[in-house]
Structure formats: C-alpha cells, structure tokens
Backbone as CSV, one residue per row, in Angstrom:
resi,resn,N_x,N_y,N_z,CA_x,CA_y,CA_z,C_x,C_y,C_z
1,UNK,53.932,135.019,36.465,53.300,135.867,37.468,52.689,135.023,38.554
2,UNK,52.074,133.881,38.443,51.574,133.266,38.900,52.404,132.708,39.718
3,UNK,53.757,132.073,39.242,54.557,131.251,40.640,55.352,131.972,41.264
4,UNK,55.373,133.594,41.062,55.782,134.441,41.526,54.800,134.571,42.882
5,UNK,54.066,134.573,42.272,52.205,134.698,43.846,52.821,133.709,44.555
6,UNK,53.156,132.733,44.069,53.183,131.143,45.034,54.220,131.713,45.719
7,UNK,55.221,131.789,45.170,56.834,132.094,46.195,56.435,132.832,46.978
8,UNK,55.971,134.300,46.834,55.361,135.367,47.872,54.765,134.656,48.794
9,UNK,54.028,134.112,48.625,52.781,133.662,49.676,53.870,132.693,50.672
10,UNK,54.900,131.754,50.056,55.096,130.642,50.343,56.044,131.096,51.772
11,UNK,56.862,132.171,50.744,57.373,133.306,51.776,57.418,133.670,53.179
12,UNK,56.179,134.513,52.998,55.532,135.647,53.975,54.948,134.133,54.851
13,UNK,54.424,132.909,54.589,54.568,132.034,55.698,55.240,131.638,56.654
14,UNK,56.627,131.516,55.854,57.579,130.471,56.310,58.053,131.888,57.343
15,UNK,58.131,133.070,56.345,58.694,134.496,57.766,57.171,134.405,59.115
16,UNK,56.319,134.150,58.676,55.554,134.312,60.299,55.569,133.307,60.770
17,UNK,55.869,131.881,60.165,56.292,131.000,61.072,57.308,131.003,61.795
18,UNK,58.437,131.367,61.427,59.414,131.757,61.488,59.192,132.562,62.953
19,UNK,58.602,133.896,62.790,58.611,135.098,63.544,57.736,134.002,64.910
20,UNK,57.153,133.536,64.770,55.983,132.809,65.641,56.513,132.224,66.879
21,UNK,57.597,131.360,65.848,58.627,130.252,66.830,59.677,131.385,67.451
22,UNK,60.208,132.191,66.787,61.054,132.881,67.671,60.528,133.605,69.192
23,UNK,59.395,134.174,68.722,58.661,134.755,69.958,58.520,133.803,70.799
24,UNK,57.942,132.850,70.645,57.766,131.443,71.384,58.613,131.000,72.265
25,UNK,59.837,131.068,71.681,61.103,130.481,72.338,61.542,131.544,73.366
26,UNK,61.629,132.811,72.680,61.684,134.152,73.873,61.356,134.171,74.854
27,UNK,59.735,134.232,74.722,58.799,133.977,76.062,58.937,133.011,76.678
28,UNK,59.277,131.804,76.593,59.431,130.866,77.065,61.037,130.499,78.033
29,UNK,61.997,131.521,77.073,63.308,131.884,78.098,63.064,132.910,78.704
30,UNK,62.326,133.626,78.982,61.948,134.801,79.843,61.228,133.789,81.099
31,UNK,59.791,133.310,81.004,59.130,133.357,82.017,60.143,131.969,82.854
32,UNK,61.129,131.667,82.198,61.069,130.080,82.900,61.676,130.569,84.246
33,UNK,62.806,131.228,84.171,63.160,131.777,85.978,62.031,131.784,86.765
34,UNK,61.000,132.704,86.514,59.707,132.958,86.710,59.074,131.581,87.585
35,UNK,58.549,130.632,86.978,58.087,129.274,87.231,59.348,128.616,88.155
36,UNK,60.488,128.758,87.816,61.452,127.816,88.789,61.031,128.597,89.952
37,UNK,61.188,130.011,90.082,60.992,130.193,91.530,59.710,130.496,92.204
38,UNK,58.714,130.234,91.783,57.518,129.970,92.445,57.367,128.523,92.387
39,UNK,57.864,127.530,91.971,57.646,126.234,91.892,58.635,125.845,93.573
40,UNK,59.475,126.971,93.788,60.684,126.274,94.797,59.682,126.500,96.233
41,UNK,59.451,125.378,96.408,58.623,125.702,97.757,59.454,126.013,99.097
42,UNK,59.028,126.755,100.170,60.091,126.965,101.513,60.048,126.063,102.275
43,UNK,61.353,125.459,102.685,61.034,124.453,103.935,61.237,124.946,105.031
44,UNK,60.458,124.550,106.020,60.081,124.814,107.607,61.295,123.925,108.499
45,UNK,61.846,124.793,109.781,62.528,124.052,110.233,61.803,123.227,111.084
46,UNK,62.735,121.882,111.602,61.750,120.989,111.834,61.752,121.217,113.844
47,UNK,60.506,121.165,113.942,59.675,121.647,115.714,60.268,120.125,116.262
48,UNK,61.308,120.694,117.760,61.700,119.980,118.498,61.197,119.718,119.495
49,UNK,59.905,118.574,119.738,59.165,117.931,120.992,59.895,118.706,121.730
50,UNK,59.395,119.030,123.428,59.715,118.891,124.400,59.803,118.141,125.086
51,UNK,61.635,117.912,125.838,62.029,116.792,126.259,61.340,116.883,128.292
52,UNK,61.039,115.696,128.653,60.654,115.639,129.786,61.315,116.796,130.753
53,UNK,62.740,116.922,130.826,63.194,117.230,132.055,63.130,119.109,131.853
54,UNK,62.343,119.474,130.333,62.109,120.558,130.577,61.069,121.389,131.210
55,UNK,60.428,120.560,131.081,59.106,120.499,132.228,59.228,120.812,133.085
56,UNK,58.873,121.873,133.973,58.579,122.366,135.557,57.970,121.678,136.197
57,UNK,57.857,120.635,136.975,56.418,120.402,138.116,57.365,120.810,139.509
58,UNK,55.747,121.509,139.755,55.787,122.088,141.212,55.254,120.515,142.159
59,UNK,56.431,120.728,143.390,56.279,119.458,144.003,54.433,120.014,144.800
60,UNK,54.141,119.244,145.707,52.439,118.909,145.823,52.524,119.839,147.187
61,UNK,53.553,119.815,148.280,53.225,120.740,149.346,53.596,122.036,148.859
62,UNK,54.502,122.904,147.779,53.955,124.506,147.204,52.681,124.242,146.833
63,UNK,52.360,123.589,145.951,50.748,123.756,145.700,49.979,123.940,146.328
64,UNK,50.152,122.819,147.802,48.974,122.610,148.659,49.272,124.053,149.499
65,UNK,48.523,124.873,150.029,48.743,125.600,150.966,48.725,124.876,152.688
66,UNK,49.794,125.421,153.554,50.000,124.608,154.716,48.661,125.280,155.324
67,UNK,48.429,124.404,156.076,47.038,124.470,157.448,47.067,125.865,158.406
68,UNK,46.356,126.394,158.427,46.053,127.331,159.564,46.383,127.230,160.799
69,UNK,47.249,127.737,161.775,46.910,126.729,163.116,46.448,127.794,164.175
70,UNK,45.395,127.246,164.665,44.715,127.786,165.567,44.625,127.685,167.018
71,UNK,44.167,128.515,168.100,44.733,128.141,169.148,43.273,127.518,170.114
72,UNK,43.659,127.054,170.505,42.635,126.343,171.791,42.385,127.320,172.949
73,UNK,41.238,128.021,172.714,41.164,128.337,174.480,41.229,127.992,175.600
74,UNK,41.438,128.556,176.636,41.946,127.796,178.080,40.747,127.892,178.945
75,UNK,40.149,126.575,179.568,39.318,127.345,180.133,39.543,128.256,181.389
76,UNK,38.042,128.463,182.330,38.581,129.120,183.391,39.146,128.433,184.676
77,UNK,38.889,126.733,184.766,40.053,125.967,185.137,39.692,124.653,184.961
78,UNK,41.439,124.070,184.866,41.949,123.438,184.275,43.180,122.510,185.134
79,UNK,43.028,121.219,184.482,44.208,120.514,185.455,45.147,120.793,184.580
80,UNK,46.850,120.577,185.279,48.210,120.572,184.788,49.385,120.231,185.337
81,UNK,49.814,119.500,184.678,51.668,119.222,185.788,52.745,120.134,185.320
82,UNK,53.105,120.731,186.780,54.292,121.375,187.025,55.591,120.928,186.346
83,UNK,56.034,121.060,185.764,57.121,120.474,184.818,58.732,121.253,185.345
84,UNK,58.240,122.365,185.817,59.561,123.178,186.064,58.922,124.071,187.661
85,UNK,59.770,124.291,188.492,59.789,125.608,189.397,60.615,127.158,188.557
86,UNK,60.143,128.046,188.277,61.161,129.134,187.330,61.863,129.720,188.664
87,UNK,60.742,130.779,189.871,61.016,131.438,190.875,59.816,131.419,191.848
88,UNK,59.993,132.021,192.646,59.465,132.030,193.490,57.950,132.150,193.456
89,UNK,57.376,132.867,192.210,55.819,133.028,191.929,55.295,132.761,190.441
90,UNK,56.248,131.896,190.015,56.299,131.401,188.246,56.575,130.019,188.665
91,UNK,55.623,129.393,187.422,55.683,128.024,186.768,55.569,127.590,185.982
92,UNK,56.121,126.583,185.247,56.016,125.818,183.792,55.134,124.796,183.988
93,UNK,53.889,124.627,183.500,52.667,124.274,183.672,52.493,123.641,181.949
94,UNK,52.571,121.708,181.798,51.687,121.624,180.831,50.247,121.045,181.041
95,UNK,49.429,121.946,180.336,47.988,121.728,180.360,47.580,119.953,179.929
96,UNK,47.033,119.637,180.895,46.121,118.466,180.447,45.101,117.991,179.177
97,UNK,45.915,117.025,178.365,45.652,116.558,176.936,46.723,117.256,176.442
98,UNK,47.080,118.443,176.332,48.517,118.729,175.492,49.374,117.951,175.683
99,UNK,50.815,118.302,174.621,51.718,117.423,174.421,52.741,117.741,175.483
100,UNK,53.434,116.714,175.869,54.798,117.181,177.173,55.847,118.416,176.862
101,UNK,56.306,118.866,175.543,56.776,119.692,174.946,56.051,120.737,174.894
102,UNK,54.728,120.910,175.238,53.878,122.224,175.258,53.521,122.733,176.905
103,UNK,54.353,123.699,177.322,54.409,123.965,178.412,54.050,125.564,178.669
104,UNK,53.121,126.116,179.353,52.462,127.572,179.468,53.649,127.975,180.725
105,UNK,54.422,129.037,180.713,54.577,129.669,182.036,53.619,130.299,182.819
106,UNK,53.385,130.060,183.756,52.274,130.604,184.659,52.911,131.275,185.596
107,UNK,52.249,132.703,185.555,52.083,133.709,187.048,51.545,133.565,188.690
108,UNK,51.663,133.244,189.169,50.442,133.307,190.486,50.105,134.544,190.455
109,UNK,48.740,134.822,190.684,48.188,135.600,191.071,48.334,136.304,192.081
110,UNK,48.404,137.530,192.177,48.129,138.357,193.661,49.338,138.398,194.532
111,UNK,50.260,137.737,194.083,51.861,137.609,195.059,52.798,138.437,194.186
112,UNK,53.983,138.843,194.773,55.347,138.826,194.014,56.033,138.195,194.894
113,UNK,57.000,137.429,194.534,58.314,136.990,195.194,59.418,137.758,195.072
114,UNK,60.655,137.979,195.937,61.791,138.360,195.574,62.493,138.280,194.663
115,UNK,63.193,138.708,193.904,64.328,138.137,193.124,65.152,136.854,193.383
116,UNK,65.567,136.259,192.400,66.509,135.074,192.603,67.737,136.224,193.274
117,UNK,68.361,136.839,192.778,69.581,137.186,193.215,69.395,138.016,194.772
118,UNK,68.116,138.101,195.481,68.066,138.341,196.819,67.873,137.206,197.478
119,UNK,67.977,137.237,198.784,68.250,136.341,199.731,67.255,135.327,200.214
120,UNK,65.842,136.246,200.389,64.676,135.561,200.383,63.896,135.196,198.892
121,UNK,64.949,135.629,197.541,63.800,135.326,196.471,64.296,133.556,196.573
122,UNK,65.705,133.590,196.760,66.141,131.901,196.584,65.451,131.222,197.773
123,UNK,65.185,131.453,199.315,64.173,130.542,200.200,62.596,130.435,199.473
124,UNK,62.488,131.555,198.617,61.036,131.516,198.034,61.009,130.763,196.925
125,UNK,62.008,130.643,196.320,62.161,129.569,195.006,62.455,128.160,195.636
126,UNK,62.743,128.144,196.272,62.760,126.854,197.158,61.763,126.099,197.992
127,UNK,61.058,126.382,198.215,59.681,126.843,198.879,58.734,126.020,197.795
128,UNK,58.830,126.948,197.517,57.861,126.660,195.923,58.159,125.473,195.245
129,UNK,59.624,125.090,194.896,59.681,123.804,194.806,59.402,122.647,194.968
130,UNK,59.722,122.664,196.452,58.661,121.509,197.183,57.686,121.289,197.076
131,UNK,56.894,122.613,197.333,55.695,122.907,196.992,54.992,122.203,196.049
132,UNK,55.133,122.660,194.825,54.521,122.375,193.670,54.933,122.189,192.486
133,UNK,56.596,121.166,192.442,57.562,120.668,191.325,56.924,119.218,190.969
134,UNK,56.870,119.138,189.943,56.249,117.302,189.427,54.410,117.419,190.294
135,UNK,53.717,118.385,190.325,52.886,118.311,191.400,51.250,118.364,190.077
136,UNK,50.504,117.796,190.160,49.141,117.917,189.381,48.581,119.129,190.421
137,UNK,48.669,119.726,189.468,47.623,121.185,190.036,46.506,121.607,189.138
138,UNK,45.563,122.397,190.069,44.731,123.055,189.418,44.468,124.481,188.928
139,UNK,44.599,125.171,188.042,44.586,126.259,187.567,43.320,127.269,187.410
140,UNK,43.062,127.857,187.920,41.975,128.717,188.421,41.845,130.605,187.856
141,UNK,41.459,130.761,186.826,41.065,132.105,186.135,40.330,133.345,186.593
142,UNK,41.073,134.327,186.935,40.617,135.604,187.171,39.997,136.189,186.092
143,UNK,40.319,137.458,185.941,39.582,138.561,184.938,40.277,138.074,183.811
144,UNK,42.146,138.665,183.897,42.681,138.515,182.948,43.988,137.336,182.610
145,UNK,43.462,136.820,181.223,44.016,135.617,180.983,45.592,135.868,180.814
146,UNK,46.287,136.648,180.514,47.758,136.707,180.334,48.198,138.093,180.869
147,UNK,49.945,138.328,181.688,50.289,139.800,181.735,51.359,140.535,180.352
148,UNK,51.770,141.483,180.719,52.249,141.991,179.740,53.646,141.599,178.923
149,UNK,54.409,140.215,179.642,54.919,139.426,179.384,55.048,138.499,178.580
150,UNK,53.452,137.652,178.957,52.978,137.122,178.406,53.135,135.559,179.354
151,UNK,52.919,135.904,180.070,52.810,134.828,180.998,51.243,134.451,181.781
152,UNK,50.557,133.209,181.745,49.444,132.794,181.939,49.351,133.625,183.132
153,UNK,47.912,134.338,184.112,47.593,134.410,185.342,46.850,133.870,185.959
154,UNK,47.279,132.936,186.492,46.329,131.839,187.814,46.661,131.739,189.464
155,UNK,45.602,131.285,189.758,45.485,131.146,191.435,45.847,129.522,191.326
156,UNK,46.755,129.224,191.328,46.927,127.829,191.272,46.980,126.716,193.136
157,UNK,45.726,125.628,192.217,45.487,125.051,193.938,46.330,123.627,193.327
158,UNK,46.911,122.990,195.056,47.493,121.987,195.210,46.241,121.324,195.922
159,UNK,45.793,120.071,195.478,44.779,119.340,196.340,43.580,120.257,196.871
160,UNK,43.424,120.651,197.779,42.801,121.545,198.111,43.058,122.986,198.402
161,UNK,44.392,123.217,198.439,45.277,124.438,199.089,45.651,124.894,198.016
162,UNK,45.129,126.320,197.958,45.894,127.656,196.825,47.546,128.534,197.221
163,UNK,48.576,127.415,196.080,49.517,128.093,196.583,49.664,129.321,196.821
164,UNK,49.058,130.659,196.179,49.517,131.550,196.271,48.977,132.325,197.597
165,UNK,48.150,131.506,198.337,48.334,131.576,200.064,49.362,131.094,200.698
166,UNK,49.679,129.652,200.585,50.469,129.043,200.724,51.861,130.108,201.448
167,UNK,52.036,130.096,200.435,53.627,131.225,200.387,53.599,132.393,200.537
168,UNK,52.225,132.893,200.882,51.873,134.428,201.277,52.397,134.231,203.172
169,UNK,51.437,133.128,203.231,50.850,133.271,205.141,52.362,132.391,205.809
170,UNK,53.389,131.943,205.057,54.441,131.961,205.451,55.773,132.697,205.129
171,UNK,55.589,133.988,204.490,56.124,135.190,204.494,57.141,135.129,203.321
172,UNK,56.792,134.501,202.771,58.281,134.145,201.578,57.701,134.779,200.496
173,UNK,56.395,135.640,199.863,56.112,136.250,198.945,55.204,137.566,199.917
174,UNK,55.118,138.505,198.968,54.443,139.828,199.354,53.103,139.816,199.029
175,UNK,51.746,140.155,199.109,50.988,140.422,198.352,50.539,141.762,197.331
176,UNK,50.416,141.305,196.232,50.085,142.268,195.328,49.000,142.359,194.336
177,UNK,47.856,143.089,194.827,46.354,142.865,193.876,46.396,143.831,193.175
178,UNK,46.755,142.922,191.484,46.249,144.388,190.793,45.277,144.242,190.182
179,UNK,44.108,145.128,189.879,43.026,145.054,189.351,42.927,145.081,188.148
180,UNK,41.961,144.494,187.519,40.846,143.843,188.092,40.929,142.774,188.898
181,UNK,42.116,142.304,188.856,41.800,140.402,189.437,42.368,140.663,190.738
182,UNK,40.976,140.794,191.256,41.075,140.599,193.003,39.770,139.819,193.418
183,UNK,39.718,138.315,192.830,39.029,137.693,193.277,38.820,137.016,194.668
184,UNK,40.316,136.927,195.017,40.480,136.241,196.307,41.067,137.427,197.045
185,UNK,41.191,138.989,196.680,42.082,140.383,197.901,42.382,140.065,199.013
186,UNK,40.910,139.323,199.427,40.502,139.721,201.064,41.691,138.410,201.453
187,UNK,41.343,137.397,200.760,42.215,135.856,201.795,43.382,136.121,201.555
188,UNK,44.007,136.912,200.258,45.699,136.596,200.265,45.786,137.931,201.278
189,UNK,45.720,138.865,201.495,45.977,140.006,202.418,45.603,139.429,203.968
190,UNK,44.753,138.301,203.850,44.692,138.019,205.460,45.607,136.794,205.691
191,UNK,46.308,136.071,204.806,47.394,135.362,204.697,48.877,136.386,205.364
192,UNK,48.650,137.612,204.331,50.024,138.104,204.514,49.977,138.691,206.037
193,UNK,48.632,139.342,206.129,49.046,139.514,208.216,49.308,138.499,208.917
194,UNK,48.419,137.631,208.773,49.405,136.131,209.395,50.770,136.334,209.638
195,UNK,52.041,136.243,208.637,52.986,136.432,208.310,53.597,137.607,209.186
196,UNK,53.080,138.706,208.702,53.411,139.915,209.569,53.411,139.994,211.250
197,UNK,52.370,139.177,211.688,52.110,139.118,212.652,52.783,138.294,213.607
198,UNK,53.454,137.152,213.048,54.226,136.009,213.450,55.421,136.497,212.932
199,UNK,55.935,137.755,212.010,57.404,137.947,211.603,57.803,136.785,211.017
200,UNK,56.783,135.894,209.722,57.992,135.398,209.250,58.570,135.494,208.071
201,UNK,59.591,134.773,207.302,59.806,135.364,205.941,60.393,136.913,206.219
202,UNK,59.755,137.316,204.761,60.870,138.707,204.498,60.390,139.423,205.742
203,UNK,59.255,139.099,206.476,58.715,140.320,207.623,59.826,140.045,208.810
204,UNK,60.651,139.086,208.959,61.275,138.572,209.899,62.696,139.611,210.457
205,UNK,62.636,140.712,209.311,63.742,141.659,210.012,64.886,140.838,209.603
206,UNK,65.252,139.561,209.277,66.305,139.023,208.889,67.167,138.640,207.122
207,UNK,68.327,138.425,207.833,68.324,137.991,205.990,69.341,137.172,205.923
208,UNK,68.730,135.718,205.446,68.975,134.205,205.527,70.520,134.708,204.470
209,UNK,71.644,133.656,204.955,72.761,133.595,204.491,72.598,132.400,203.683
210,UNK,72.083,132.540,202.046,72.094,130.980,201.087,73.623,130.595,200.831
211,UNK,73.449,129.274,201.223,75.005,128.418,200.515,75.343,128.818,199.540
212,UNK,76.019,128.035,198.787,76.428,127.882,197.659,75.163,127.154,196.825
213,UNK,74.678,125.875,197.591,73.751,125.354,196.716,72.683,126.252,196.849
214,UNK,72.300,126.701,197.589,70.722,127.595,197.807,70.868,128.395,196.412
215,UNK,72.174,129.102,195.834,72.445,130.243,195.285,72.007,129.545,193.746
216,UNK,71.928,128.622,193.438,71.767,127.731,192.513,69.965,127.350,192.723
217,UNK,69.339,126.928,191.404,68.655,125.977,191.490,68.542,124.727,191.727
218,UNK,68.072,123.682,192.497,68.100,122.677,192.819,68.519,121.865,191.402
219,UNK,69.254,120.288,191.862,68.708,119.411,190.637,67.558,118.576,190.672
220,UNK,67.233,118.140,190.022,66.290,116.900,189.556,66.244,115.769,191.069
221,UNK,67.438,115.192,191.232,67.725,114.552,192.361,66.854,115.041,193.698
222,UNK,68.105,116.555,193.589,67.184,117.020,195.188,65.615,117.179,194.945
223,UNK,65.243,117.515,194.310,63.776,118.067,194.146,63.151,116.967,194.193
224,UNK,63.519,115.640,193.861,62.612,114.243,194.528,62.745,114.218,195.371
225,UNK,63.483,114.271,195.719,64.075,113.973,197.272,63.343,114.705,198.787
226,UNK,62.906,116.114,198.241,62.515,116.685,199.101,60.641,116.336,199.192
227,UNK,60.580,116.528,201.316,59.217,116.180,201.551,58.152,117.461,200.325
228,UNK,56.484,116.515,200.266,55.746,116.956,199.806,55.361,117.917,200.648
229,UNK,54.233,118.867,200.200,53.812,119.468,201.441,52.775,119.418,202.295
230,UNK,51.961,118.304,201.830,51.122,117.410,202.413,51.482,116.796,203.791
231,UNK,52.730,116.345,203.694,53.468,115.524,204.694,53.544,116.221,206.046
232,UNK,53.665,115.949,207.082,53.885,116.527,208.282,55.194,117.579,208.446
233,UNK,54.659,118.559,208.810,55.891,119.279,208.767,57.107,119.100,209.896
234,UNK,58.100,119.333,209.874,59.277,119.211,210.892,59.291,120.493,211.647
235,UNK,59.419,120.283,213.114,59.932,121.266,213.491,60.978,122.521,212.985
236,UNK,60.380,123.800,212.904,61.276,124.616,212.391,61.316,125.638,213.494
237,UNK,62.472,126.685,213.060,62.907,127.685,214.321,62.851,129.085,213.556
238,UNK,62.082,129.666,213.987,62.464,131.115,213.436,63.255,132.149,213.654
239,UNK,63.790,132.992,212.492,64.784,133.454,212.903,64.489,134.747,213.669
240,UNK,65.218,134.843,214.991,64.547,136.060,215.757,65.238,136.994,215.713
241,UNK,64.444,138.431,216.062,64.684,139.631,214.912,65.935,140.144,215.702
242,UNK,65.980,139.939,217.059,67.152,141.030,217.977,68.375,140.274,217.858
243,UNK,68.427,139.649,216.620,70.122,138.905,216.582,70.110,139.256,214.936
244,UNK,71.455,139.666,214.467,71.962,139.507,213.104,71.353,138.761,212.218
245,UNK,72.019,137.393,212.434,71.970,136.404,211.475,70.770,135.383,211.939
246,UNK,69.747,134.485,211.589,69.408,133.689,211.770,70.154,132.818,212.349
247,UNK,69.394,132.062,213.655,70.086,130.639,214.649,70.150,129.172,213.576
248,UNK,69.685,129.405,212.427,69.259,128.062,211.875,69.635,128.769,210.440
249,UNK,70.132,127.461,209.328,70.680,127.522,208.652,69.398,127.697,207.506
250,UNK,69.590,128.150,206.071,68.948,128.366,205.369,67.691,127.303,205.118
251,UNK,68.537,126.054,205.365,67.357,124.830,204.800,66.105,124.938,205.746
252,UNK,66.554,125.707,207.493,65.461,125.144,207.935,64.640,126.493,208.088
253,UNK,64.469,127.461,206.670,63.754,128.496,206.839,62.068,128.083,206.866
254,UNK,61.459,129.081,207.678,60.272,128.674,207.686,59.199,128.823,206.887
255,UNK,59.818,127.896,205.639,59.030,127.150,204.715,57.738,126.697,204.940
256,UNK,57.665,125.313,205.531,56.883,124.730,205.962,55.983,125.247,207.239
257,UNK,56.258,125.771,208.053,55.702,126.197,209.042,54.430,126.118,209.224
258,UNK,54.140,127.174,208.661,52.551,127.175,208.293,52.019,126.254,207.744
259,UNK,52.193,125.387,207.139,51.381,123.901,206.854,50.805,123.442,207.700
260,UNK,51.268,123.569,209.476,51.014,122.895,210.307,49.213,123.270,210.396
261,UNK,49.336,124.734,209.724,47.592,125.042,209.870,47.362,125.234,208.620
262,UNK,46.485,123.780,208.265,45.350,123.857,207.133,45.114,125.006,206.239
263,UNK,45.300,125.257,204.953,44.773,126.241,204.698,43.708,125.617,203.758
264,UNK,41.961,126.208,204.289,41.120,126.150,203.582,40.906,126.940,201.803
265,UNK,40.305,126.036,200.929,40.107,126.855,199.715,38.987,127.368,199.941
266,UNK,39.531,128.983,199.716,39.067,129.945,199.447,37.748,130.199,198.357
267,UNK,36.826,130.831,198.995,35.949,130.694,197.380,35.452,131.911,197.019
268,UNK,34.989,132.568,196.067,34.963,133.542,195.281,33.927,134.688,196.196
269,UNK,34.133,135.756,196.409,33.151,136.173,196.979,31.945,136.844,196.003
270,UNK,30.939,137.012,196.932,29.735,137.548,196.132,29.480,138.700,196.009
C-alpha cells in the first residue's frame, strides 16, 4: 500500500511537471511573433541637405526699392541756352546747372507765330533763329508756369531785349494776351502797332515767296553763319503793298529792321 502512495505521488508529479513544461513551451510559441514584431524597430528615410543651387536669392536691386525722383522747381527767372529754334514762338531751352540732354520746350509769351507751312510762319522761324539759336538767354515767369501742352511759358530776354517784342514790333508774330499773364499787355501791343503802322511782316499785305531752302529748317552750318542780332543791321527793303510779290527776295525780309531801334526792357507794371 505504501509504494503504491509513492508511485501515485511520484506520478501526479512527473504529470504536472509534465503539464507545466508543456504550457511553458505553448506560451512561449505563441507570444514569440509577438516580441519579434515590437522588437522590429521602423527606419526613417534618410533627410536630403539642401543643395546650394536650390536656394533662391533675390539679387540686392529687387530688394532695394529704386529712389523717388523728384522734380526741381523753376524759378521765376532763370538763365539757359537755346539748344534748338522749333518755330517761330517755341524753343528748346536747357536750364542752367542741368544736364545738356535735359532740354524744357519753351513758349513765348503773349505772341503767336504763323505756321511753318505758311509763308510768314517760315520768315518767323527764321527770324527767330538768328535771333536766339546757341544764344544764353534769360527766362522770365508770368502767372502760369506751363500751357496745356505742356510747354514752359516765358518772356524770354536776349541781353537786354525781350524777344517776344523783338518779333512782335517787326511784324513776323501777332500778339496774343491770354490771361492771366499779361504782365507786359501794354509793351507787346505797343510793339505790334509799331508793326502795323510801318506795314511790316504779316501786316505788309504781302506774301513772301520761300525757296526751297526757306521751306526747310536751316542747318547747323547756316545758323552759325548767320549775323547775331546785336550786330548792325543791313539795309533792308520792304515789301510794298500796291505790287503782288515783294521787290526783295525772302532772305532780305524785314527781319532785322527794327533792331535799328533799341528795344528797351520792359518792366513789370504796378
């Protein structure tokens, strides 16, 4: 009975050892998938620097913003050389200290001239040439600084003499005051009776036959070439009214004429 107990006992061991290790081994083929794949760590793909030339730079003048440019006021006068004759009551005027490439067209004041394509606008563009081409002048300010063009408005003086008498009181421009700027009314209107009164220019009842060259602007050449208007004037002939054509050829229209009498500058009235 007794080694019967022993075997039993010895038994029922060796079966729960038995049973122990089997479970053991079970669990242990179960969880192992388990552990392999939480043990498998993820790899990251690997971060590719940025290579220089992907880089944007903005060159330094987008960045910089360009300069403002602002304009210089003019005063109410001013020296300038004539750079161009345009017509008969226009000029290309660069202002003193500006650059030679910066050139204002200027109006005269208080005149109109003819057209180039009329007969007296080309003796009046011619005129004017002499006048006041390559010439240091002075520029002199009314009310208003520009017309609707956009062309400067000045009484422009040569030395002492305001062309836009000049070419009034020898009949080659009209007078025309428009207001406000009728600083000088009274002298250019007593210029143009002059004119009227002596018939010369467009008042002359005539109408000058221009060459071929008249019909043209001068060149460079002639326009040195011709007297200042400072200089003594030459006898000229006017053209008289009870004949057709003028006795004297276009060149010797009476341009100059009136030079022979002084014209005083005018001064502002009160």
């Amino acid at each position: 009975m007794r080694n019967l107990t022993i075997f039993f006992g010895r038994w029922l061991g060796l079966s729960l050892l038995g049973g122990i290790l089997f479970l053991g081994g079970c669990s242990s083929a179960g969880s192992s998938p388990q552990n392999r794949q939480s043990l498998s760590l993820p790899t990251r793909e690997p971060t590719v620097a940025p290579s220089p030339s992907s880089t944007r730079v903005m060159p330094i003048e987008v960045l910089t913003p360009p300069p403002t440019g602002t304009t210089t006021p003019i005063p109410d006068e001013a020296l300038g050389l004539v750079v161009e004759v345009l017509d008969g009551d226009t000029l290309a005027v660069v202002m003193d200290g500006d650059p030679p490439n910066l050139a204002y067209t200027v109006k005269l004041l208080g005149i109109e001239a003819p057209e180039l394509t009329e007969p007296w606008g080309v003796v009046a563009f011619e005129a004017n040439q002499r006048l006041a081409n390559l010439k240091v002048v002075r520029l002199v300010r009314d009310e208003t600084d520009y017309d609707d063009d956009g062309n400067l408005l000045r009484y422009v003086y040569i030395d002492n003499q305001m062309l836009n008498i000049l070419l009034t009181e020898q009949g080659l421009v009209s007078a025309q005051i428009i207001e406000p700027n009728s600083r000088f009314e009274s002298q250019i209107e007593a210029a143009q009776n002059r004119a009227q009164e002596g018939r010369l220019g467009i008042w002359s009842q005539t109408t000058p036959t221009p060459t071929v060259e008249r019909a043209t602007r001068p060149t460079q050449e002639a326009t040195e070439s011709t007297p200042a208007a400072t200089e003594e004037p030459e006898e000229t002939t006017t053209p008289a009214s009870t004949q057709g054509t003028p006795t004297t050829t276009p060149t010797e229209t009476p341009t100059e004429a009136a030079t022979s009498e002084p014209t005083v500058e005018p001064t502002s009235e009160s």
